[in-house]
C-alpha positions in Angstrom: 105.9 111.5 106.2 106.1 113.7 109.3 103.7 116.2 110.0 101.3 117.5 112.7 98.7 115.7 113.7 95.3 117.1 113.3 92.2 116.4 115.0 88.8 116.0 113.6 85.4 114.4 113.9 83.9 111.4 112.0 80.3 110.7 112.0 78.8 107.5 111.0 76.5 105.1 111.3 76.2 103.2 115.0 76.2 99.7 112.6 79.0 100.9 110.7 80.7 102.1 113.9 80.6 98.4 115.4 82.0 97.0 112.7 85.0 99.7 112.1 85.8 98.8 116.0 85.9 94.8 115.5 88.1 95.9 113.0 90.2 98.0 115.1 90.3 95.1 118.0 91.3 92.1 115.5 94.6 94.1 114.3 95.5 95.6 118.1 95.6 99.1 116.6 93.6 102.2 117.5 90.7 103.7 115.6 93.0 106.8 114.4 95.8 104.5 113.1 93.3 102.1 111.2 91.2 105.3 109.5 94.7 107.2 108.7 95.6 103.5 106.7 92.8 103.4 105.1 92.8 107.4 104.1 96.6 106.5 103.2 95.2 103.3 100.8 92.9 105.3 99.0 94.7 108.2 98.6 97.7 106.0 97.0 94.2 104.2 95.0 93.3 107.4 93.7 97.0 108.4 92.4 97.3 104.9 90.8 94.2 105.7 88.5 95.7 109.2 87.1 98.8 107.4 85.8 101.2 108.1 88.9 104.8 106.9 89.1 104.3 103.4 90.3 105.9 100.0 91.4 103.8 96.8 90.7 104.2 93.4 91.8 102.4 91.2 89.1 101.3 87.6 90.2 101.0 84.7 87.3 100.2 81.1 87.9 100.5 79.8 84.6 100.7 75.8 82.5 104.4 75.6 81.6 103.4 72.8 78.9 101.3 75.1 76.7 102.9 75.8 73.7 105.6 78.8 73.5 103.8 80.0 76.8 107.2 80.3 78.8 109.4 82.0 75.7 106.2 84.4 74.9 106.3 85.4 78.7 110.4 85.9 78.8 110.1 87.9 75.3 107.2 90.2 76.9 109.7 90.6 79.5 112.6 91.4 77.6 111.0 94.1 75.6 109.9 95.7 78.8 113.7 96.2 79.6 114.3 98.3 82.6 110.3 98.8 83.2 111.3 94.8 84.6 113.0 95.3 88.0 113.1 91.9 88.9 111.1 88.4 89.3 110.9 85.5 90.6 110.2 82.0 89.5 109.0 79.1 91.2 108.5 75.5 90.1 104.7 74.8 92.1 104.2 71.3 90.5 104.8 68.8 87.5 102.5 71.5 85.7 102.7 74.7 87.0 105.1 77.7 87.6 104.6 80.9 89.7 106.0 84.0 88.6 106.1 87.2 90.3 107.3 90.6 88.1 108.3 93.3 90.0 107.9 96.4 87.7 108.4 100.0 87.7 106.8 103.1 85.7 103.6 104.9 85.3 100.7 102.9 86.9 98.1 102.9 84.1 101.2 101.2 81.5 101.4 98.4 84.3 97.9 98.0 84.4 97.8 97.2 80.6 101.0 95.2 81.0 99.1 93.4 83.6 96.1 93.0 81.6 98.0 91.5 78.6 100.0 88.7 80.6 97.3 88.1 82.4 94.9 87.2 79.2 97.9 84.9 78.0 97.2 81.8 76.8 98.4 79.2 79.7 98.2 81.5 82.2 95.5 80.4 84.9 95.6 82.3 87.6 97.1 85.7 88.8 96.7 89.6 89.7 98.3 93.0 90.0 99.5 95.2 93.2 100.0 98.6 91.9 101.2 101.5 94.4 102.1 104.9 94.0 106.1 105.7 94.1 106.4 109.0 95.7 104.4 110.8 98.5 101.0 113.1 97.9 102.4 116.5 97.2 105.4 115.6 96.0 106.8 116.0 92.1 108.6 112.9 90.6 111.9 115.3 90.4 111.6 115.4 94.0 110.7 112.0 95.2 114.2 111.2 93.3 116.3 113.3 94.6 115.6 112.4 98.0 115.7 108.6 96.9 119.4 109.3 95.9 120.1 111.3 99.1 119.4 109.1 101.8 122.5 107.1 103.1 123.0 103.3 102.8 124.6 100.8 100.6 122.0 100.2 97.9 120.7 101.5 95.0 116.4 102.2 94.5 117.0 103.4 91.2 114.6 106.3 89.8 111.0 106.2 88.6 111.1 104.7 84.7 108.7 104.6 82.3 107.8 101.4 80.2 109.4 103.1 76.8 107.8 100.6 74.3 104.2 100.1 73.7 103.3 96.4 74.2 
């Protein structure tokens, strides 16, 4: 997103101040770029909880040895269809699997997705990063059609929507 800059002034606590800067000096950045990432987080926070157009990356650590736990998980998967962009699947011990989802549509149907595989039987550990797909401002329609008109050799896809209620 390019725009022009515009300045402004912040007032805050001295306390709060000195902890903003250790911030500031641990990542090497400047106090403008660390407060326009954190405007940037929450703004992309506050879209996620109105049901934007969303991508998620959903994080299960789960018991492969508990009954049906691996086919429930593929089923759940396959009945998402095309809501499922991709995943991953890693063997962590004689016990335990990792999975990561990667998932596409509107934020608060990943959240419940989330919730659901999350409260699985088996599944021990895990969470959910939800962010917004398209820029503040812009419509769906439009955060497409740019998607589709950028040049290089891949595909993104569009925003979908997870068709069947789980």
């Amino acid at each position: 997103m390019t725009s022009e800059l515009v300045r402004f002034g912040v007032a805050m606590e001295q306390e709060l101040l000195a902890h903003f800067d250790r911030i500031v000096e641990e990542r090497g950045v400047t106090r403008s770029e660390l407060l326009r990432d954190l405007v940037r987080a929450e703004v992309v926070r506050a879209r996620v909880a109105k049901g934007a157009p969303a991508v998620a990356t959903l994080t299960l650590v789960y018991d492969h040895h508990v009954r049906e736990l691996t086919e429930k998980l593929t089923e759940f998967q396959h009945r998402l269809g095309a809501g499922v962009r991709s995943t991953l699947h890693i063997h962590l011990d004689q016990n335990r699997c990792l999975e990561v989802i990667v998932l596409q549509g509107r934020s608060d149907e990943l959240k419940r997705v989330a919730d659901r595989l999350l409260a699985t039987r088996g599944v021990t550990h895990g969470g959910i990063e939800i962010v917004a797909d398209e820029e503040p401002g812009e419509t769906v329609a439009q955060a497409g059609k740019a998607r589709r008109a950028h040049t290089h050799d891949h595909d993104h896809g569009t925003s979908r929507v997870l068709k069947k209620r789980i």
